[in-house]
C-alpha positions in Angstrom: -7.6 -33.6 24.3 -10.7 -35.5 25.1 -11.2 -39.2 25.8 -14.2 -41.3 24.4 -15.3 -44.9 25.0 -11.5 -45.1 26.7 -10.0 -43.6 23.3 -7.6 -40.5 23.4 -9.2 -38.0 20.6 -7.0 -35.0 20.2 -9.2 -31.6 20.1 -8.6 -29.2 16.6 -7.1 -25.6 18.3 -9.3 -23.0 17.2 -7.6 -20.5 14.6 -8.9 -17.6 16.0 -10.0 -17.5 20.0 -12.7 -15.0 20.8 -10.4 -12.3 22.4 -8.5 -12.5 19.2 -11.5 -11.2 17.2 -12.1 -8.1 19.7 -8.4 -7.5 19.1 -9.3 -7.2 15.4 -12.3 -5.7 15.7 -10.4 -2.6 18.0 -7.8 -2.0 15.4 -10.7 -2.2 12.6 -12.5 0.3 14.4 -9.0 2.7 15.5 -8.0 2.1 11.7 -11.8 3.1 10.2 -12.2 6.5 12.6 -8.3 7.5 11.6 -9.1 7.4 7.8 -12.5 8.5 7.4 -12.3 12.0 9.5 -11.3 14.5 7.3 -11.9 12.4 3.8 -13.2 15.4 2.7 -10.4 17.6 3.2 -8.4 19.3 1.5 -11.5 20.5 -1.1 -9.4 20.4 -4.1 -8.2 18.2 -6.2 -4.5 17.6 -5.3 -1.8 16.1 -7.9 -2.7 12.4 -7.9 -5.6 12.9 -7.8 -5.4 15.1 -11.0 -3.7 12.2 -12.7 -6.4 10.1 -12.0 -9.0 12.3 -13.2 -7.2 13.0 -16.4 -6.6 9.1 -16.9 -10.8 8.9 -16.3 -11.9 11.4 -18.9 -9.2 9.7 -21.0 -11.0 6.5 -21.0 -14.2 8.5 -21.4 -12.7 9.4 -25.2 -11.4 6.2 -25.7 -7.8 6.9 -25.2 -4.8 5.7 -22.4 -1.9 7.8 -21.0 1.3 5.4 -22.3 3.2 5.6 -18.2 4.4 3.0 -15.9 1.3 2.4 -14.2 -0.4 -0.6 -14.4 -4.1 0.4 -16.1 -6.1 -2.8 -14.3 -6.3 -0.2 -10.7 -7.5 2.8 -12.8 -10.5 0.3 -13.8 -11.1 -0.7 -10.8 -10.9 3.2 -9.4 -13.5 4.3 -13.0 -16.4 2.0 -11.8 -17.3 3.9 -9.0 -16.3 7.2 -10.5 -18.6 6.6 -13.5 -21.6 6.0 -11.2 -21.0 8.9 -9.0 -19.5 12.0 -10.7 -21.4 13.6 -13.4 -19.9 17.0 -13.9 -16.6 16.0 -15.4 -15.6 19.2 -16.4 -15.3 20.6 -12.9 -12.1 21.6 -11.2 -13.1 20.2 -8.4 -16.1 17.1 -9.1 -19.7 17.5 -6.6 -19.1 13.8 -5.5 -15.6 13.4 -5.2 -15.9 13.4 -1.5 -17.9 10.3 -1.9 -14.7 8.4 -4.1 -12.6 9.2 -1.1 -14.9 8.5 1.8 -14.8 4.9 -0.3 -11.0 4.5 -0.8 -11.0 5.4 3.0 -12.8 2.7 4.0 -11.2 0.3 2.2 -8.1 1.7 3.4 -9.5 0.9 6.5 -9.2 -3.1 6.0 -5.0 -3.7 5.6 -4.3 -3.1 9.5 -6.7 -5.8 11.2 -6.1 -8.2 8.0 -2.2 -7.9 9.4 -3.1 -7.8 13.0 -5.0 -11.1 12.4 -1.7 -12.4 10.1 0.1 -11.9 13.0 -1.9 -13.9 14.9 -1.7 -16.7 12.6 1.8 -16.3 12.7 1.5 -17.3 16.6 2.7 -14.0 17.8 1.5 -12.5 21.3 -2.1 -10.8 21.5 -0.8 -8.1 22.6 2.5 -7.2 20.2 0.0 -8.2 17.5 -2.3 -5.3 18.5 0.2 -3.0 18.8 1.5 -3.2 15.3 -2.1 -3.0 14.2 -2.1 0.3 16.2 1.0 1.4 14.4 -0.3 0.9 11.4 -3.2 2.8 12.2 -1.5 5.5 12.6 0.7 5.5 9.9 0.8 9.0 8.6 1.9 8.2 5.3 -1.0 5.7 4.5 -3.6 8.1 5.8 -2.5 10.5 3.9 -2.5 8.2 0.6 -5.7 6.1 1.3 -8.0 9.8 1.8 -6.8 10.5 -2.1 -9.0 8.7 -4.4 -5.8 6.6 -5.9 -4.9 3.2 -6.3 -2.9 3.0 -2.8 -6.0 1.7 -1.0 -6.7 -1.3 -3.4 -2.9 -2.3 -3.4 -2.5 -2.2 0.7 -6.1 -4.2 0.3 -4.3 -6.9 -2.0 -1.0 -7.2 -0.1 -2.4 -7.4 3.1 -5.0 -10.2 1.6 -2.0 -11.7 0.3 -0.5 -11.8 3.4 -3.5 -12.8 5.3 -4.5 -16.1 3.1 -1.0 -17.2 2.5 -0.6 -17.7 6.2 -4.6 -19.0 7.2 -3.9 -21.6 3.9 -1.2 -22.6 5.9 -2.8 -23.6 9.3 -5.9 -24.8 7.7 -4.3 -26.8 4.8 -7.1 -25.8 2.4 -5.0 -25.2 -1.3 -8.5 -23.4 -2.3 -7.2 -20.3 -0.4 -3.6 -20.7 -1.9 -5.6 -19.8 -5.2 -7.5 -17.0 -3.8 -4.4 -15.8 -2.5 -3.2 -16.2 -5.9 -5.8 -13.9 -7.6 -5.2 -11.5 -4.7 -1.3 -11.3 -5.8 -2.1 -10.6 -9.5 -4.5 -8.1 -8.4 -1.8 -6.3 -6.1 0.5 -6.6 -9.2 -1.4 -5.1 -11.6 -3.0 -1.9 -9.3 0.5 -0.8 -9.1 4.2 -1.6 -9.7 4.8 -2.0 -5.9 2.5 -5.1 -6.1 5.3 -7.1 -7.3 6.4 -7.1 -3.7 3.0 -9.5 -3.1 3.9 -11.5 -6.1 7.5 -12.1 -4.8 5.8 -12.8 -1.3 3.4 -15.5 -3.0 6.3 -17.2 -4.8 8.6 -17.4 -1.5 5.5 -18.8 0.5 4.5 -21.1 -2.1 7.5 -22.9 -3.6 6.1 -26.2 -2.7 2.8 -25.6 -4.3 3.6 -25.6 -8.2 -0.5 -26.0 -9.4 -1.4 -22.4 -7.0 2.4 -20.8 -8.7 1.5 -21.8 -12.0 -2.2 -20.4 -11.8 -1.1 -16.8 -10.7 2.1 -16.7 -13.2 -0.4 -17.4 -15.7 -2.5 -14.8 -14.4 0.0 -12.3 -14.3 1.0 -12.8 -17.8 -2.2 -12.5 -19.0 -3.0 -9.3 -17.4 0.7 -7.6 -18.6 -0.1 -8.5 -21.9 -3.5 -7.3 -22.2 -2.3 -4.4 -20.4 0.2 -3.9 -23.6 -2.1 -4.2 -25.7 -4.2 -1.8 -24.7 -1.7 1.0 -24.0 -0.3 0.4 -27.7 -3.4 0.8 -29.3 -5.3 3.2 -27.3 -2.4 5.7 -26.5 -1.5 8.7 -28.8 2.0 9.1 -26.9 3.0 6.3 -29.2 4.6 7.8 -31.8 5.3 4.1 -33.8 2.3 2.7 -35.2 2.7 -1.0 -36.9 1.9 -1.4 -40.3 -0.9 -4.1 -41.2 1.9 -6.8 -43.0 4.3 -6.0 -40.2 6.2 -9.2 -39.2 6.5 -11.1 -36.0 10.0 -9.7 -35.6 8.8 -6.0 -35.8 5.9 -7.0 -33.6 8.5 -8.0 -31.2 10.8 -5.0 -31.3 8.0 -2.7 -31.0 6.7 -4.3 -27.7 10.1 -4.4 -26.0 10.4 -0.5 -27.0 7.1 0.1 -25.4 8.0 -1.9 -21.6 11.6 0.2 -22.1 9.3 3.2 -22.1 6.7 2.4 -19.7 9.3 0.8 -16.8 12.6 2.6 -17.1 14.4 2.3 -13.9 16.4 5.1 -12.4 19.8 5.5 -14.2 21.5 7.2 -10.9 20.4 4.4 -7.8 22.8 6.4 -5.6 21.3 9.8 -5.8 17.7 7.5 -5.2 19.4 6.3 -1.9 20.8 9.4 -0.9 17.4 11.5 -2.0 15.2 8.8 -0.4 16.8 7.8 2.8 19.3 10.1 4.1 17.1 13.1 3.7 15.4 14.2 6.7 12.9 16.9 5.7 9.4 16.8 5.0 7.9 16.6 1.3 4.9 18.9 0.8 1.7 17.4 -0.1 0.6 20.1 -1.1 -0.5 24.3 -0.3 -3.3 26.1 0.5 -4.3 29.0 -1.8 -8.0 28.5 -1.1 -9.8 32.0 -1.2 -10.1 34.1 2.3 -7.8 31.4 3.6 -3.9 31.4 5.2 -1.8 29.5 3.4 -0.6 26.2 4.7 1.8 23.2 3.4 0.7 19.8 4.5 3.5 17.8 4.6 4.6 14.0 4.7 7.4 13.1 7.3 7.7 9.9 7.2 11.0 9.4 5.9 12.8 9.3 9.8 10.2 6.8 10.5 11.7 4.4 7.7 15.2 5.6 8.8 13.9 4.2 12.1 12.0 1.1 11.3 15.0 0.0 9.2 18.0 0.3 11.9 14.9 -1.8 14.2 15.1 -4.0 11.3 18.4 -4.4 11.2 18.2 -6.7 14.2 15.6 -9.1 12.2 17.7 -9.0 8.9 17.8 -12.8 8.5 14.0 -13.3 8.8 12.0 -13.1 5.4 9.5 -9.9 6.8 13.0 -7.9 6.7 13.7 -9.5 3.3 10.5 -8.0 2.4 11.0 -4.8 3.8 13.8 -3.8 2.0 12.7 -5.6 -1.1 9.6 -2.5 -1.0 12.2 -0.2 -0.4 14.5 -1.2 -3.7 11.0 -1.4 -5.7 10.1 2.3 -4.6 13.5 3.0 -5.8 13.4 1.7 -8.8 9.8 2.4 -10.0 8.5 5.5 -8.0 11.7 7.6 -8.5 11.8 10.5 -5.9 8.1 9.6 -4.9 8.2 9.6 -0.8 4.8 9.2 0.0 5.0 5.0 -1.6 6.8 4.0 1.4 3.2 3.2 3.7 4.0 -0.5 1.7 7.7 -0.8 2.9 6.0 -0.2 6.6 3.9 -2.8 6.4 6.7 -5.2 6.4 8.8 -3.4 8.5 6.1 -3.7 11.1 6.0 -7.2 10.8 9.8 -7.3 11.3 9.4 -5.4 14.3 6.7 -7.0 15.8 9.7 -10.5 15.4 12.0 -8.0 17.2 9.9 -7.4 20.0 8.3 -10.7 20.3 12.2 -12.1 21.5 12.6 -9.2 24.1 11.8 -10.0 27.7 7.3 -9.7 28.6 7.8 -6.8 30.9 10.5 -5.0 28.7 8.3 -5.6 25.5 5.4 -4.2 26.6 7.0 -0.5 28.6 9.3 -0.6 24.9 5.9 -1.0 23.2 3.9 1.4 25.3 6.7 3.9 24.4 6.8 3.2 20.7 2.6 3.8 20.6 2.6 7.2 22.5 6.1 8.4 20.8 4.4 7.4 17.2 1.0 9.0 18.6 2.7 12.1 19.4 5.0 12.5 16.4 0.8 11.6 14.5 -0.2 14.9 16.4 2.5 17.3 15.4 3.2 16.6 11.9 -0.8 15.4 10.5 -2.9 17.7 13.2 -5.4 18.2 10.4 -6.5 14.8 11.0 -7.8 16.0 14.3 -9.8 18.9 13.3 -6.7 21.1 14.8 -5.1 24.1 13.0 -1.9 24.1 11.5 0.6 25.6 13.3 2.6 28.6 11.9 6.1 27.9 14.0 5.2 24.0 12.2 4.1 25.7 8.8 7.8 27.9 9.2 10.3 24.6 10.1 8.3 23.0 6.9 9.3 25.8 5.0 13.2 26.0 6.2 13.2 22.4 5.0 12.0 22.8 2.2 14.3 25.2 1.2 
């Protein structure tokens, strides 16, 4: 506080102090080197990507694939695609490497926009660059934002989502509250693990009905188009409505289509069991390049939700663990068997952790922290050693191939 002409004036905190922003900036800069070596490996087109291409020559005749993703992130994804690759019938496109050194960098953009949420959310400096560091160097999202798919957009739009929901809140501008609101629609309709930012925005916004009633809206409008579209465009649809058909059969037809685009897994025990209790390694996928050795790149990540959830388990009351597991249900439910969606869940579950560690005692936190970084760095090293320009090992490349058994 200040005085003038004998009056007491109380001095605005800044939102952000200066060693704040190098904090930021580091974790931008760990996150940006991390994802953009090796963008151009491996030189094939791997299985999502596939998808994706298929879904963009699709859209080049005209037609949609009738499945439970959103269309709205394939857009997004065709923009740059229909600048850059010519050659569309190539195995393996001349540019693609440019798609994905693109979707690397803005991979690159989720782990400061959380460091600086946490921040906001008054934690320590320090804890809130270590979880920026963890996120870094999350092997999972590496993995996913190198692939030209939509996983870099949605981490974009949740961690946006996360980011303006809490700097609306210190600043008290409602302007950002509908920014954050387009930023939440956006998440939802890249992918079905956006609804996790669209439950986020309701639970931070409850006493805002104007900014809830804009992005409900929003959302509507977007699912419907979307319906639209896949019912017209798709030749999977087997049921065509005739020109007189009545409102009724109108509205049968669409709730046959959202049965068939978003069916949930019928057995949610086998999901738990298949998706947390097993401990091996999921390929990615194998190398039978030419002249080359063959090699399985694999995603373990799996212990490291096993792990962040029993850390969570000490947070369970606080909303980021409500979040958490609310990712991990939403996999379930939507991405089936799908392992490599859980870089979303981790994001949360960093946050929890980072609530965890902020109650332990200074000295403690930060030898507990220390450890976490160099365990997580070294468990980076063994499992993803591509992403250091080092060789796969063959007693690695053997365990990966017991487990997979």
């Amino acid at each position: 506080m200040i005085r003038k002409n004998g009056k007491t004036l109380h001095q605005k905190e800044p939102i952000f102090q200066s060693s704040h922003f190098w904090i930021i900036y580091f974790v931008f800069s760990l996150a940006l080197v991390f994802h953009v070596i090796g963008h151009k490996y491996p030189p094939i087109l791997i299985k999502q990507e596939k998808e994706i291409y298929e879904c963009f020559q699709n859209f080049v005749k005209g037609k949609v694939l009738l499945d439970n993703k959103p269309l709205s992130g394939r857009f997004l994804l065709y923009i740059p695609y229909s600048f850059l690759i010519k050659d569309t019938e190539s195995e393996f496109p001349k540019n693609w490497q440019y798609l994905r050194l693109i979707n690397a960098i803005i991979g690159s953009f989720y782990a400061p926009l959380i460091t600086a949420s946490l921040i906001l959310f008054k934690f320590s400096p320090f804890t809130s660059c270590v979880a920026g560091i963890l996120l870094s160097l999350d092997g999972s999202s590496l993995v996913a934002t190198k692939l030209y798919t939509t996983d870099s957009l949605l981490l974009l739009f949740i961690s946006l989502t996360i980011f303006l929901g809490i700097l609306a809140e210190r600043t008290n501008i409602n302007f950002l509250r509908e920014i954050q609101g387009i930023f939440t629609v956006l998440a939802c309709v890249t992918d079905t693990l956006g609804l996790v930012a669209f439950f986020y925005f309701i639970f931070v916004n409850n006493r805002y009905f104007k900014s809830l009633q804009s992005a409900v809206s929003m959302f509507l409008i977007f699912f419907t188009i979307e319906l639209i579209l896949k019912s017209q465009f798709s030749d999977d649809i087997k049921i065509k409505l005739p020109d007189d058909a009545t409102f009724k059969e109108q509205i049968a037809l669409t709730i046959q289509l959202i049965r068939l685009q978003y069916n949930p897994v019928t057995d949610f025990a086998e999901a738990f069991y298949w998706n947390l209790v097993k401990l091996r390694p999921t390929t990615l996928w194998v190398n039978d390049l030419p002249n080359m050795a063959q090699r399985h790149v694999a995603v373990h990540n799996v212990p490291v939700v096993i792990g962040v959830s029993l850390a969570c388990l000490f947070g369970i009351l606080k909303k980021e663990s409500v979040f958490f597991w609310m990712t991990i249900v939403i996999t379930w439910i939507f991405k089936e068997r799908n392992v490599m969606n859980y870089h979303v869940a981790l994001m949360f579950g960093v946050i929890a952790l980072t609530a965890v560690f902020e109650k332990i005692n200074e000295i403690m936190q930060k030898m507990m922290l220390i450890t976490f970084c160099v365990v997580a760095l070294v468990f980076f090293t063994f499992f993803y050693p591509w992403e250091f320009a080092l060789s796969i090992d063959f007693q690695l490349d053997y365990t990966l191939n017991i487990w997979n058994m």
